[in-house]
N, C-alpha and C positions, 0 to 999 in steps of 0.2 A: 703602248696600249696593247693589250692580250684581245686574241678577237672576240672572247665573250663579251669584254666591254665595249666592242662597237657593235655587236647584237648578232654577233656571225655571218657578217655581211662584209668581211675583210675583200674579197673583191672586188665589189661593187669602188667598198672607199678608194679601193688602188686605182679605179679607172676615172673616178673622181677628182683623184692625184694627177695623173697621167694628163687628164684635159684641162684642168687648170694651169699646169705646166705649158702646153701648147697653147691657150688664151694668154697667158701671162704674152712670151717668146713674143706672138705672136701682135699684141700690141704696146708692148715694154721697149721695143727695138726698132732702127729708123732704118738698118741695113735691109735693104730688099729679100736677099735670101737667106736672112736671118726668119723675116714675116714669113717666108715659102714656108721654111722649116718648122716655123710652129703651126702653121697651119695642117701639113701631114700630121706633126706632133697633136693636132686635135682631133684629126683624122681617125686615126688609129686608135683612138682610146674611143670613140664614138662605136667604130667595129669591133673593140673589143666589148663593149655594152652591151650590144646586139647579140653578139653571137655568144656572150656568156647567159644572156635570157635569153635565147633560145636552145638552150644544152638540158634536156631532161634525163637528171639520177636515174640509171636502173633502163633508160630507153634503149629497144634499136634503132637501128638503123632502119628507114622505113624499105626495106626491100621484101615482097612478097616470097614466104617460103611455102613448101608445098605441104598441103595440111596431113596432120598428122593422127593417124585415128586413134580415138577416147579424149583428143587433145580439146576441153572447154574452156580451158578459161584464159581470160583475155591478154595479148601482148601489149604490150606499152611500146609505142612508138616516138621514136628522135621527131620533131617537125623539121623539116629541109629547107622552108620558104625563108628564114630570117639568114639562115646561110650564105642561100644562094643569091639573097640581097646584098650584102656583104661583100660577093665576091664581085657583084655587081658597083658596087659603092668603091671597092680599090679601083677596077680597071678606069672607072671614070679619075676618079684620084690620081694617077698615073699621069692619066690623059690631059688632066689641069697643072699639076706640077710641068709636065711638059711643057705644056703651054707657059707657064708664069717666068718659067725659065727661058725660053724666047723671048720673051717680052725684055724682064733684064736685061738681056744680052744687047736689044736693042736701044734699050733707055739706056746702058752705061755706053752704047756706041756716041749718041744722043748729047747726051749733057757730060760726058766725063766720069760721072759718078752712080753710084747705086744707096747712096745716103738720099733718105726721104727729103731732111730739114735742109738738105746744099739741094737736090734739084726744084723745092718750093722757091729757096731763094734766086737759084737762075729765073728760075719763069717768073718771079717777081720785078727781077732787076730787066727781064726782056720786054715785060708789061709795062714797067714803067717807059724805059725806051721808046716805045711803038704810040706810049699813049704824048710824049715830046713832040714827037716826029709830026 
């Protein structure tokens, strides 16, 4: 497809791509840090979303210059707020991958394994156990 025929909107579709990608990964797969992985993989295509609507053609950067005499008419300025969301949005990102990856580490200490459907069936076969007992 030539981007006139998706309406010149070829990026948007790519980050469209990008998170369906990471939604798929993310519940298609039973391995733990396969799910991690598509969850950054959805991550990132959400901040690339953001920070591509908030990119304005022809803007600066909003940093105050010193005015220039005869100079009227108006500058066009970048907005900084969905940026500096963004960059807010990774460090938490970071901070949970972190985390999700301890957690693994604990759950394959745990049951053996890091497969969703084998640790459902331990806690099944341990439940049925306890409910004998």
């Amino acid at each position: 497809m030539s981007a006139p025929a998706m309406g010149g909107h070829w990026v948007t579709w790519m980050i469209v791509l990008v998170l369906l990608i990471g939604l798929y990964t993310l519940i298609a797969h039973d391995n733990l840090i396969k799910k991690i992985m598509g969850l950054n993989i959805f991550q990132s295509a959400v901040v690339l979303l953001y920070v591509s609507m908030g990119t304005v053609t022809g803007g600066t950067p909003p940093v105050l210059l010193e005015p220039t005499a005869g100079v009227t008419e108006p500058v066009l300025y970048s907005n900084p707020v969905p940026h500096v969301l963004m960059l807010t949005a990774i460090v938490v990102g970071v901070a949970i991958t972190a985390l999700a990856l301890a957690i693994v580490v604990r759950i394959q200490g745990a049951y053996g394994t890091i497969e969703e459907d084998e640790i459902g069936a331990i806690e099944m076969r341990h439940d049925e156990a306890q409910s004998r007992a």
